[in-house]
C-alpha positions as CSV (number, residue, x, y, z in Angstrom):
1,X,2.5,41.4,112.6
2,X,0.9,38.8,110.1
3,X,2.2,38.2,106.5
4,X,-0.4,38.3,103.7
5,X,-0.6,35.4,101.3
6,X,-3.9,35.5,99.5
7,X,-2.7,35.0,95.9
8,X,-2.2,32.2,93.6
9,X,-4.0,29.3,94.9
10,X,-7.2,31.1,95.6
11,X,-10.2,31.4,93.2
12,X,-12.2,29.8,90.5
13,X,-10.1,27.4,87.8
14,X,-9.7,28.3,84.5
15,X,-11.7,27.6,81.6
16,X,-9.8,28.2,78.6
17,X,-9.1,25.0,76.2
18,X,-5.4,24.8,76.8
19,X,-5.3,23.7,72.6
20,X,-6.3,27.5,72.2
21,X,-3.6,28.5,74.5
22,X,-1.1,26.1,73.3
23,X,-1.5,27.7,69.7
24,X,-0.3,31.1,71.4
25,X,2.9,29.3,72.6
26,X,3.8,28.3,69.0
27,X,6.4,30.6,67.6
28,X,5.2,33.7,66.6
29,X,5.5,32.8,62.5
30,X,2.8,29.9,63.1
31,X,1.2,31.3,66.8
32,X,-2.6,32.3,66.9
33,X,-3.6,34.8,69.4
34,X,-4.9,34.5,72.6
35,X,-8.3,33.0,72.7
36,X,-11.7,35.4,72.5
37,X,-12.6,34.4,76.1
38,X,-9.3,35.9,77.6
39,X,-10.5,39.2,77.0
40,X,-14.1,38.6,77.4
41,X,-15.0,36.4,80.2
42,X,-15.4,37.6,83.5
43,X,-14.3,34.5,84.6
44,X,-10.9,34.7,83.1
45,X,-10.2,37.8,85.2
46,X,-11.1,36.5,88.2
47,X,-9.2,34.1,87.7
48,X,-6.0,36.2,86.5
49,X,-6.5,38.7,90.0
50,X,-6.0,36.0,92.1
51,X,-3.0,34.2,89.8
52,X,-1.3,37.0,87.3
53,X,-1.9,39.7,89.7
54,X,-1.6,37.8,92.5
55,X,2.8,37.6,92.4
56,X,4.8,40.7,91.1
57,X,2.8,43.6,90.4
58,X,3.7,47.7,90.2
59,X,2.1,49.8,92.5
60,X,3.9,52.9,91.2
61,X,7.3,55.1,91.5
62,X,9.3,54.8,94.7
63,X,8.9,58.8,95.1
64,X,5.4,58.2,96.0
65,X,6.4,57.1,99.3
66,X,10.0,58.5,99.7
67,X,9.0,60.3,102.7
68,X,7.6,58.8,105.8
69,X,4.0,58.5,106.3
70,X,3.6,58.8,102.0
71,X,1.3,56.6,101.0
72,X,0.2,55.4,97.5
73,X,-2.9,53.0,97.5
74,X,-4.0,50.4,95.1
75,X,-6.6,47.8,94.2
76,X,-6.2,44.6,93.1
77,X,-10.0,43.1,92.3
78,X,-11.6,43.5,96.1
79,X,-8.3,43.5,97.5
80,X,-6.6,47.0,98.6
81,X,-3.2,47.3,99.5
82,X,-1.1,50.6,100.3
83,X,2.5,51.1,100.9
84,X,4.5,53.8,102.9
85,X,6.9,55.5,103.7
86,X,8.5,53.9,107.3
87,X,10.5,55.4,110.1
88,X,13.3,53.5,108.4
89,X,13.3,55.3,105.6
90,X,12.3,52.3,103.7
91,X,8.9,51.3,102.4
92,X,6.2,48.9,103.2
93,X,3.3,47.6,102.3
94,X,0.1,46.2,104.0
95,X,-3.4,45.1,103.2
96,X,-5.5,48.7,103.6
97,X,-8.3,46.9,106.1
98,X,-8.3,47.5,109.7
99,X,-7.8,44.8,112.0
100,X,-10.8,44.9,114.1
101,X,-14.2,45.0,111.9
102,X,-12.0,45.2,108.3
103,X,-13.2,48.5,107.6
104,X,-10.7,50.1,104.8
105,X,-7.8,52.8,106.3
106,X,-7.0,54.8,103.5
107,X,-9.1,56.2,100.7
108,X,-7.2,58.3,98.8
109,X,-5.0,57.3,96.1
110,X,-1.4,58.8,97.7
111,X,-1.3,61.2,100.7
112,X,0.4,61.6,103.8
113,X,-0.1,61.1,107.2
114,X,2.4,62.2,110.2
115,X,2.6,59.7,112.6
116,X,0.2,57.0,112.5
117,X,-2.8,55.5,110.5
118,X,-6.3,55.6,111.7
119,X,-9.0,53.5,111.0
120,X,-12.2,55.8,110.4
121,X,-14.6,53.6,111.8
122,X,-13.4,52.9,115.6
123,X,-10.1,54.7,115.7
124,X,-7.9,51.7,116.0
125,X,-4.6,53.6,115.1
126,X,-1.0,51.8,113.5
127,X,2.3,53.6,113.3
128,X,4.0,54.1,110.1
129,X,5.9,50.1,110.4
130,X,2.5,48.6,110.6
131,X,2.5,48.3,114.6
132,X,-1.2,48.1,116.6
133,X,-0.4,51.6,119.0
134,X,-4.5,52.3,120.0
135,X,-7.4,49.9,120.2
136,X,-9.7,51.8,122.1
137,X,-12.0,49.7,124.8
138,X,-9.8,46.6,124.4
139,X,-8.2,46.6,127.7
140,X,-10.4,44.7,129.7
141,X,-10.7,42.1,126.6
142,X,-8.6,38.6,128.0
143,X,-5.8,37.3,125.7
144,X,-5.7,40.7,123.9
145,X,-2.0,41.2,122.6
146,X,-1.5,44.5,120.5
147,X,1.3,43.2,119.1
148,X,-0.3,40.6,117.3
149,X,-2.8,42.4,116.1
150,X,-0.5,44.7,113.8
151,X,-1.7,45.4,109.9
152,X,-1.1,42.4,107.8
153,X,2.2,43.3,105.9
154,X,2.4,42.5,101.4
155,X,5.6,41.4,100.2
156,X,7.2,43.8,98.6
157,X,10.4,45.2,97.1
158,X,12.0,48.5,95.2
159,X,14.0,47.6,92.0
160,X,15.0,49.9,89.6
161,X,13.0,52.2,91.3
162,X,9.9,50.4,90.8
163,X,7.4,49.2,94.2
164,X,6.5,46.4,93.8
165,X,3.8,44.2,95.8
166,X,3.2,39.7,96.0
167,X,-0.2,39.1,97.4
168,X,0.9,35.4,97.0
169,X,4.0,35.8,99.1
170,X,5.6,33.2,96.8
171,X,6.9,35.0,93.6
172,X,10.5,34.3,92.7
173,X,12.7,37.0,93.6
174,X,11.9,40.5,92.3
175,X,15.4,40.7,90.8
176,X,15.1,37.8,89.4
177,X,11.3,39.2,87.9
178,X,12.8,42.4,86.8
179,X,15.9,40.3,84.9
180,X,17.6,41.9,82.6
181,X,15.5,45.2,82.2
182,X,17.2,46.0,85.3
183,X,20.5,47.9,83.7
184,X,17.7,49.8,81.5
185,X,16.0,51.0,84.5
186,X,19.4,52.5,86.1
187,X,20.6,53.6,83.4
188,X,18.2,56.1,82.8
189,X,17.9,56.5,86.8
190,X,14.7,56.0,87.4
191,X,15.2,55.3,90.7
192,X,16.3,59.0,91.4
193,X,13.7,61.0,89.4
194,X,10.2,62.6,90.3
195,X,7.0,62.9,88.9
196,X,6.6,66.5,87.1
197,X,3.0,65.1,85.3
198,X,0.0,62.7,85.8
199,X,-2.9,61.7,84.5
200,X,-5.6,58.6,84.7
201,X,-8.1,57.2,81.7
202,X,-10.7,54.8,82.7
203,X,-10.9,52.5,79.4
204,X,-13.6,50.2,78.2
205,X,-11.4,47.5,77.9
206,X,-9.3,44.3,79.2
207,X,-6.0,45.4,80.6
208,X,-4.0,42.8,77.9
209,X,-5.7,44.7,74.8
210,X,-4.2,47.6,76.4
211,X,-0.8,46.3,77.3
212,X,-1.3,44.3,73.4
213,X,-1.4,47.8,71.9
214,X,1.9,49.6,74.1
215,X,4.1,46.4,72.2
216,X,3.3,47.2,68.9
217,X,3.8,50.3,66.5
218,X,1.8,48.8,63.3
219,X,-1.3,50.7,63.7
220,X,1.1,54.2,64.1
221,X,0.5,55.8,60.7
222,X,-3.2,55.0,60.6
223,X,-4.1,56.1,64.3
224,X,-1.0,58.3,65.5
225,X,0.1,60.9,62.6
226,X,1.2,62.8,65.4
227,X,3.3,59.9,66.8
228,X,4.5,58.7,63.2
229,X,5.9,62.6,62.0
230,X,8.4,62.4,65.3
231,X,9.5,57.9,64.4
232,X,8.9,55.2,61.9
233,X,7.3,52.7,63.1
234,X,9.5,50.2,61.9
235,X,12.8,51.5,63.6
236,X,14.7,50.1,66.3
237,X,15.5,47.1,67.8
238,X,14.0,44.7,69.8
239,X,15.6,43.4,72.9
240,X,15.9,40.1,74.9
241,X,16.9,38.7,78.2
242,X,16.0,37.1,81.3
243,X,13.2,38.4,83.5
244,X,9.0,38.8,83.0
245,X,9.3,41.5,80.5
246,X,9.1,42.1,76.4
247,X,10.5,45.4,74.6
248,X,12.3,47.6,72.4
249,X,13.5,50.8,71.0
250,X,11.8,53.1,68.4
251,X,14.4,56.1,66.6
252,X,13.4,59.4,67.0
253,X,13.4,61.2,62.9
254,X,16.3,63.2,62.5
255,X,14.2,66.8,63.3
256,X,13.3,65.4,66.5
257,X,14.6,65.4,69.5
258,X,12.0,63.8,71.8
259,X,8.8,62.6,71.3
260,X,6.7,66.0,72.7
261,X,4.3,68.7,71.1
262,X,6.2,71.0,69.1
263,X,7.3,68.5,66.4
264,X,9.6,67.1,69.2
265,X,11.7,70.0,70.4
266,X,9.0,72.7,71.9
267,X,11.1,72.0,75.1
268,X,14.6,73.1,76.7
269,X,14.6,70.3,79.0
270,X,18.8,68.6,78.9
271,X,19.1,65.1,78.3
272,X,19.0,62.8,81.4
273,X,22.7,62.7,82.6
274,X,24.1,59.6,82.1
275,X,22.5,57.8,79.1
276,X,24.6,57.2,75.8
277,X,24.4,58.9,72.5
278,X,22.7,56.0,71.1
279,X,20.1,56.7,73.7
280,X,19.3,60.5,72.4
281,X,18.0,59.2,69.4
282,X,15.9,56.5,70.5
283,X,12.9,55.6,72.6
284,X,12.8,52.7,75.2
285,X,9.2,50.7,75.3
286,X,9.0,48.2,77.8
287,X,6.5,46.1,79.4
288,X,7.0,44.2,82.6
289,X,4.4,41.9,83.0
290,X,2.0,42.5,83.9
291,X,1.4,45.7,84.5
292,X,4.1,48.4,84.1
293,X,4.3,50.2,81.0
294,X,8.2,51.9,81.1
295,X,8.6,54.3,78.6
296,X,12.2,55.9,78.3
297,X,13.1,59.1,76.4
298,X,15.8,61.3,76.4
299,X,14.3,63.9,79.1
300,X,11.9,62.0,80.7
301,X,10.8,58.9,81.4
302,X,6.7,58.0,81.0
303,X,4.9,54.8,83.4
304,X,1.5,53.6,82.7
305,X,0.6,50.9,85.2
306,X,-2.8,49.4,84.4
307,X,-5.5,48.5,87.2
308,X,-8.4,45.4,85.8
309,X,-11.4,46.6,87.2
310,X,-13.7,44.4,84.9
311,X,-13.0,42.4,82.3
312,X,-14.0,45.1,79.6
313,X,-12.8,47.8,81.5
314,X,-9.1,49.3,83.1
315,X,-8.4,52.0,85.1
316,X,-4.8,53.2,83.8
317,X,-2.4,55.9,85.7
318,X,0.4,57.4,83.3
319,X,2.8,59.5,85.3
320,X,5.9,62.0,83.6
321,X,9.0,61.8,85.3
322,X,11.9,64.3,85.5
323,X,15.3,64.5,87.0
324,X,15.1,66.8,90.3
325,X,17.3,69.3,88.6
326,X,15.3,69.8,85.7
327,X,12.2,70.6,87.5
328,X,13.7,72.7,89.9
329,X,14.8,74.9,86.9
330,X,12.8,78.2,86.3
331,X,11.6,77.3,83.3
332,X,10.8,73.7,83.5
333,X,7.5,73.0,81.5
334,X,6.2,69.5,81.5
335,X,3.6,70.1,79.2
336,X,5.0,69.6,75.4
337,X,5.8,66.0,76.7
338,X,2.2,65.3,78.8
339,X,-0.1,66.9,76.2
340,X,1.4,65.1,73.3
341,X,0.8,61.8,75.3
342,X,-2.6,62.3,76.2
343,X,-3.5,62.7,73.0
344,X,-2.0,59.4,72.2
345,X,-3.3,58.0,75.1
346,X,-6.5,58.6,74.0
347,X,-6.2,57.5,70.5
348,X,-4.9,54.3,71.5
349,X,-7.8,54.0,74.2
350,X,-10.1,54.3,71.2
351,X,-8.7,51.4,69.7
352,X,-8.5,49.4,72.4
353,X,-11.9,50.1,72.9
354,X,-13.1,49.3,69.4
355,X,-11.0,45.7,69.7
356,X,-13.1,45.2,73.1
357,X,-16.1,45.3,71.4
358,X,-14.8,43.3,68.5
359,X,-13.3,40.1,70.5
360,X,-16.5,39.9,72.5
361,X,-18.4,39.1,69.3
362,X,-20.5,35.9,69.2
363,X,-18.8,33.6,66.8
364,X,-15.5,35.7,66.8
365,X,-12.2,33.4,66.5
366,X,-8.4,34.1,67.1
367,X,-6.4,35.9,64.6
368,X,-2.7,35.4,63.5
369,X,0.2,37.9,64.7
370,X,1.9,39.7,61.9
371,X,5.5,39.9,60.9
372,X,5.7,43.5,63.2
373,X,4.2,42.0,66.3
374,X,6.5,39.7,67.9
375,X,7.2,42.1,71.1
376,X,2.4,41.6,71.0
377,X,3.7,37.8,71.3
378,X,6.1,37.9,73.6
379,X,3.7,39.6,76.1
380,X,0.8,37.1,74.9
381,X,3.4,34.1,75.6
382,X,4.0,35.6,79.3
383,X,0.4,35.0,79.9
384,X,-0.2,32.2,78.0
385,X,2.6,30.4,80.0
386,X,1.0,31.7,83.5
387,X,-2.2,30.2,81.8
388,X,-0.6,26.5,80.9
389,X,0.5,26.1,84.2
390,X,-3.2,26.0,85.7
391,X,-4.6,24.3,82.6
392,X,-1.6,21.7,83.1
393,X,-0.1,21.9,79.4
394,X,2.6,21.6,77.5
395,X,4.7,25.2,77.7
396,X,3.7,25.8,81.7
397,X,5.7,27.3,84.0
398,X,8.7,30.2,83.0
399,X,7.4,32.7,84.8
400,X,10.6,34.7,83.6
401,X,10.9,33.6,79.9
402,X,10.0,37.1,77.6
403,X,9.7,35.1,74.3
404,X,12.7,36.8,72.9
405,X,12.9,33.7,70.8
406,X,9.7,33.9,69.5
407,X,10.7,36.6,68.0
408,X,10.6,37.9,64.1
409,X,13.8,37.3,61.9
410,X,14.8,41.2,61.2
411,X,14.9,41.9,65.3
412,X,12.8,45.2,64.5
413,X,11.3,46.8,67.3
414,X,8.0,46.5,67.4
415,X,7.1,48.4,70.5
416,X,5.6,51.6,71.6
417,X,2.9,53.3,73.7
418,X,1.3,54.0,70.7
């Protein structure tokens, strides 16, 4: 079975003036944005499939493939990858083309199949670990070996209870990509709950305006009043620590009890065994880059994961997630906690929108970051550094460096999927 490595190397070079990009890197009391043409040239993205998305990236939640022959499939610019559920128990992940004329396996987002894959075109069928079993009419073909002629297995791993996929094959370690959000992730469990909501937005703009927008909380009172009645937008704390990943806490008001319709407590739903009391009043908003949006409250945890599909436009799945008990109970009712979300979810995407159409203006130059966005800089400084090292400037490389200290003075979260 071959190994995929179709990542970083691959593509057109970059473009950007790495002066613009260096002015990003500056700490975030003197740092300029990232440059107009990040969000607006097509070129950019290209580039960025083949090189951002091209190492660590989240497919989804582990429970979309717990069970063997689950699938969840994914695209990554024209390349589409899927992972299942194996015989082992384990899953993996392989590039979603057939290996006779190419033709695409899977169509569907997640599913399940029982005991093998077929390719709809010729039939050419793969069991659940990836292995050739039927290739009809290729018996009298010379040199013909089935066993080389498996899918063509992604790199991938499950930490914290995250999949993730490298196209490139040559990421650093997962763990050592994940860092220190790690102990967030297991403390809250993620690995052991299941989805009890979903929902996907298509948005009309460029997946870092969107992810720009999830690390700050400065446009709360004006666009989410909603939002802003259940936490300031100036509480919390922001944290810091090794791994590709920026984030922080937001404190829940004192009426509320999580961050739902209802004014935060229309639901019966317990706590999620296990966190601290600390961790009742508070929300967790973290990005790990560059595409997973963790969100963790005190009954639920919330993951966007954001899909480019052109440089003005994202596809974005946000998915609730429970502990087993809790939905199993007879009156288990995800909806205070996914309506109240898609509501902000589609404020937010209006916004993003509007900066879209904003950036792309002829003429239009780099703003400054204020004082309440230094978790927008550490995410900007995550790309900007994956940006250095093709433009070969000063600040390349760090893959795993979350700007934590870039960040402002007071320590006050900044974050929030708001």
């Amino acid at each position: 079975m071959a190994t995929a490595s179709v990542g970083a190397s691959a593509g057109s070079p970059l473009t950007l003036d790495p002066r613009d990009v260096g002015e990003t890197l500056q700490p975030v009391e003197r740092a300029t944005m990232l440059p107009p043409a990040a969000f607006a040239d097509p070129g950019v993205l290209d580039w960025e499939l083949d090189n951002v998305f091209g190492g660590w990236v989240c497919m989804g939640h582990v429970s979309a493939v717990a069970e063997q022959g689950s699938f969840l499939m994914r695209e990554i610019g024209p390349t589409s990858v899927f992972a299942i559920g194996g015989t082992d128990g384990s899953p993996r992940a392989f590039l979603n083309s057939c290996r006779h004329r190419g033709s695409r396996l899977l169509t569907e987002t997640e599913g399940s199949v029982r005991k093998r894959v077929q390719c709809p075109y010729h039939s050419w069928s793969y069991d659940l670990d990836g292995n050739l079993v039927a290739a009809p009419h290729m018996d009298e073909i010379e040199n013909f070996d089935k066993a080389c002629n498996g899918l063509i297995e992604v790199r991938s791993a499950v930490v914290g209870g995250l999949l993730l996929i490298d196209l490139s094959g040559t990421a650093p370690d997962p763990d050592e990509h994940v860092g220190d959000l790690l102990p967030m992730l297991e403390r809250y469990r993620l690995d052991e709950l299941r989805v009890g909501g979903s929902a996907l937005y298509e948005v009309a703009a460029n997946w870092k305006g969107i992810a720009e927008n999830y690390n700050e909380c400065l446009h709360c009172p004006g666009v989410h009043p909603e939002l802003s009645a259940l936490s300031h937008y100036r509480s919390g704390e922001s944290l810091g620590g090794g791994g590709a990943w920026c984030g922080g806490s937001m404190r829940l008001n004192d009426h509320a009890e999580t961050m739902g319709t209802g004014e935060g407590h229309a639901s019966t739903r317990p706590s999620i065994a296990g966190i601290s009391a600390d961790d009742e009043r508070s929300v967790w908003y973290f990005a790990l880059f560059p595409n997973a949006l963790v969100s963790l409250h005190p009954d639920y945890v919330m993951l966007h994961t954001l899909w480019p599909r052109e440089v003005g436009r994202t596809e974005v799945t946000c998915e609730w997630f429970f502990e087993p008990e809790t939905i199993a109970r007879d009156d288990f009712d995800p909806s205070d906690a996914v309506e109240f979300w898609d509501m902000v979810n589609r404020q937010d995407w209006h916004v993003c929108e509007l900066t879209q159409l904003g950036v792309g203006a002829k003429g239009y130059v780099a703003g400054r970051y204020s004082a309440d966005e230094s978790d927008v800089h550490a995410f900007d400084t995550l790309v900007a550094q994956r940006y250095m090292s093709a433009l070969g400037g000063p600040g390349d490389g760090n893959e795993n460096g979350n700007g934590s200290a870039n960040r402002g003075e007071n320590g006050e979260a900044n974050g929030g999927a708001a």
